[in-house]
N, C-alpha and C positions, 0 to 999 in steps of 0.2 A: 155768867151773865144773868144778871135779876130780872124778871116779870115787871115788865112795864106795861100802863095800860094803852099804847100804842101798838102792842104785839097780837099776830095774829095765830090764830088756833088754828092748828091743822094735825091729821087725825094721819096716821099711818102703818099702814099695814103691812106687817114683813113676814112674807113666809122665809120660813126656814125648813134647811134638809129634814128629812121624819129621821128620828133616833138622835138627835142635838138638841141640846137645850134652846130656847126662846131667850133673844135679847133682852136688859131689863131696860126699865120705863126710861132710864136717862140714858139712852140711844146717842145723845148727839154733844161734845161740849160743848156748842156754839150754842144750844138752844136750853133755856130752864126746864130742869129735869118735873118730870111731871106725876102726880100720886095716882093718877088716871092711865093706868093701861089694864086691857081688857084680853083675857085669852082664856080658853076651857083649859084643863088640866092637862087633855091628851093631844090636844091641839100643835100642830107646827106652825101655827099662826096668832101674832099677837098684835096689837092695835094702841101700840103708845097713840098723847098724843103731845104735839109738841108744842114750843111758842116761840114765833121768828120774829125778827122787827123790821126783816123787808122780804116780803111776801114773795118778789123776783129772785131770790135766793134760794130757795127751796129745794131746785133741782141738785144746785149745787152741796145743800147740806147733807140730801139723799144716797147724790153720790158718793163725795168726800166722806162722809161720815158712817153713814148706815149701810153702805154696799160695803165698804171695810171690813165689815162685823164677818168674821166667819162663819158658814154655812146660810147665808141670806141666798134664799132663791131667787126671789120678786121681792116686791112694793106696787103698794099703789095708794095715793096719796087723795087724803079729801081736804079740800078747801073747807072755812066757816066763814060766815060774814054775821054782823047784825043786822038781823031782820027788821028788828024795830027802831033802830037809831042809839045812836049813844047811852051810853045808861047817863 
C-alpha cells in the first residue's frame, strides 16, 4: 500500500525477547514500510514507525501483524496528529 497524504503517523514500540533479533522497519504489510525506525544496537527494543489510513485500525494491525512476529514481548503505540494544520 503507497503513502498517501491522508495517512497517519504512528510510532511503535516492540520489545522483543533479549537474545532475538529486532523486527525490521516493515513490520506490517498493510502499512508502507518505513526508512524511520530507531533502536540502540544492544537494545530489545525498537521503534518503527508506521503509516495507516484509518487510524481505528491500529489495534488490529498491532495485533494481526506485529504480535505474529516472533519473540514480540509488548508494544506500545504512539499516536501523531498535526499540530499546526495541514501543510
Amino acid at each position: 500500500m503507497p503513502y498517501t497524504p491522508s495517512m497517519r503517523a504512528v510510532f511503535v514500540m516492540i520489545k522483543t525477547d533479549p537474545g532475538t533479533p529486532r523486527p525490521s522497519p516493515t513490520v506490517s504489510p498493510k502499512c508502507p514500510p518505513s526508512p524511520s525506525a530507531t533502536a540502540s544496537p544492544a537494545s530489545t527494543t525498537s521503534w518503527p514507525k508506521l503509516y495507516v489510513d484509518d487510524i481505528d485500525s491500529i489495534g488490529r494491525v498491532i495485533e494481526r501483524d506485529i504480535h505474529a512476529i516472533p519473540h514480540v514481548r509488548e508494544t506500545y503505540t504512539i499516536l501523531t496528529f498535526e499540530a499546526f494544520g495541514v501543510r
